[in-house]
N, C-alpha and C positions, 0 to 999 in steps of 0.2 A: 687276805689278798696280798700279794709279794708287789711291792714296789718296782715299777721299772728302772734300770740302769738311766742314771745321767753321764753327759758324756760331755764334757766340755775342751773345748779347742785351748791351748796355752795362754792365747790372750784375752779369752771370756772367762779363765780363772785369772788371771791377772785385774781384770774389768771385778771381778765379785771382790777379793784381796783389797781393793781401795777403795770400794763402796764401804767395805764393811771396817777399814779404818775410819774414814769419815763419817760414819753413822755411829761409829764407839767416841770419836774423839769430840771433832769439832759441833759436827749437829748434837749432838749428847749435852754437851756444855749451852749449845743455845736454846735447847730445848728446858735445861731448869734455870738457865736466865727467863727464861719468858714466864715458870710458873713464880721465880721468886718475886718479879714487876706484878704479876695479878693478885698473888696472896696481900700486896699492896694496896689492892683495889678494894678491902674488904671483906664484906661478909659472902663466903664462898657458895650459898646455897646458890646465888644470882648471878653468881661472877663467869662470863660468856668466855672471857679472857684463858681463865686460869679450867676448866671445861677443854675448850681448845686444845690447850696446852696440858693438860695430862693425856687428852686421845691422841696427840699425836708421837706423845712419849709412851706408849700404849704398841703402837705403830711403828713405831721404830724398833722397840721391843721385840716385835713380831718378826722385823724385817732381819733382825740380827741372828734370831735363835734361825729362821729361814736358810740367810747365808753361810750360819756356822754348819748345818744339817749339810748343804749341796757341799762344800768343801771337803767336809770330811766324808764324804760316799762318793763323791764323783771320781770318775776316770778321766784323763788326760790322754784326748789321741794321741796317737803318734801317729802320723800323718807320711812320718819320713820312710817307713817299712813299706809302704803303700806307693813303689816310684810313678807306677803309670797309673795305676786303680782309682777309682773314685771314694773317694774316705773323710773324715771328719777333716775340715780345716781345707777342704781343696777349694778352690773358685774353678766351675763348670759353666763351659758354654756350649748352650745346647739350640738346637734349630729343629722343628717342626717340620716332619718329612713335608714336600710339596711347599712350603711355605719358603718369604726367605729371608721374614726378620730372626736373627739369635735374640738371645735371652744368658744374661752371665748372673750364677748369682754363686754363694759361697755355704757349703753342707755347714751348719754348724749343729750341736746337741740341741734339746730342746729349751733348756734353757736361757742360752742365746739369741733363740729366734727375732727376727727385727725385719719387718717389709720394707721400710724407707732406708732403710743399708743394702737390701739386695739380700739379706741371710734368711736361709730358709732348713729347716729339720731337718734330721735324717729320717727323722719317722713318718716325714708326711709323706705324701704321696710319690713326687718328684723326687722326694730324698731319697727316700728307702728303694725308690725303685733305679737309682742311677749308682747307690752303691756296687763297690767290686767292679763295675765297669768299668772298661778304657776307652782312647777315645776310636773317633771311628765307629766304637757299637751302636744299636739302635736297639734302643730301651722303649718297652710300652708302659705305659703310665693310668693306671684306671683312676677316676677321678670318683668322692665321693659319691656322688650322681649314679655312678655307674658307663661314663661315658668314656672310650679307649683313645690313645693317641698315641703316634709314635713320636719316639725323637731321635737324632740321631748327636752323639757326643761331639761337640768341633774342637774342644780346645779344653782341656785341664789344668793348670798351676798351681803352683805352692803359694 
């Protein structure tokens, strides 16, 4: 089964680039302080402490081989080719034909994703269906479910 393309915006590889210093530098270093204070504690078969503190050096492990994988395979939009179009990195404001609250949120790769920021995929629903558009168009959006809706584009930015 071939892997789908990640596709990350310049500042969601910048956001992964400093996780993953701090997950090599500083958390690394707290992480075998905490197991050298439990091998302190004793005898290891019982020790709750130094458990802890190997899974979560375990975990971070995990988390590193993670972010080096999207780094080195991910694409970086470019966003700037794309002057009007809807594309990775834009913030779209969209409104519900007949309706007449907007809705602004920002395409980013899957990666990215965050509901309490407002960033939403390009794969989901709304994402993939608002790429390539400009604004002004009226995009239909089928929802999981199976249910349609339109919308119409108000407003695009970088």
């Amino acid at each position: 089964m071939a892997e789908t393309e990640i596709i990350l915006t310049p500042e969601g590889r910048q956001k992964l680039v400093d996780e993953l210093s701090w997950r090599e530098g500083d958390h690394e270093a707290e992480i075998i302080e905490r197991i050298k204070v439990a091998r302190d504690f004793g005898d290891l078969s019982e020790n709750s402490e130094y458990d802890d503190a190997k899974e979560e050096q375990s975990k971070n492990a995990s988390r590193i081989a993670e972010i080096r994988k999207i780094l080195s395979t991910a694409k970086i939009s470019d966003a700037a080719g794309h002057a009007l179009a809807v594309s990775i990195g834009c913030t779209v404001e969209i409104q519900e034909q007949g309706k007449d609250k907007k809705v602004a949120f920002t395409i980013v790769g899957t990666t990215e994703t965050n509901s309490l920021e407002h960033k939403i995929s390009n794969e989901s629903p709304v994402g993939a269906a608002l790429m390539g558009h400009e604004n002004g168009d009226v995009v239909e959006v089928t929802s999981p479910s199976g249910a349609t809706r339109s919308y119409v584009i108000t407003k695009i930015s970088r």
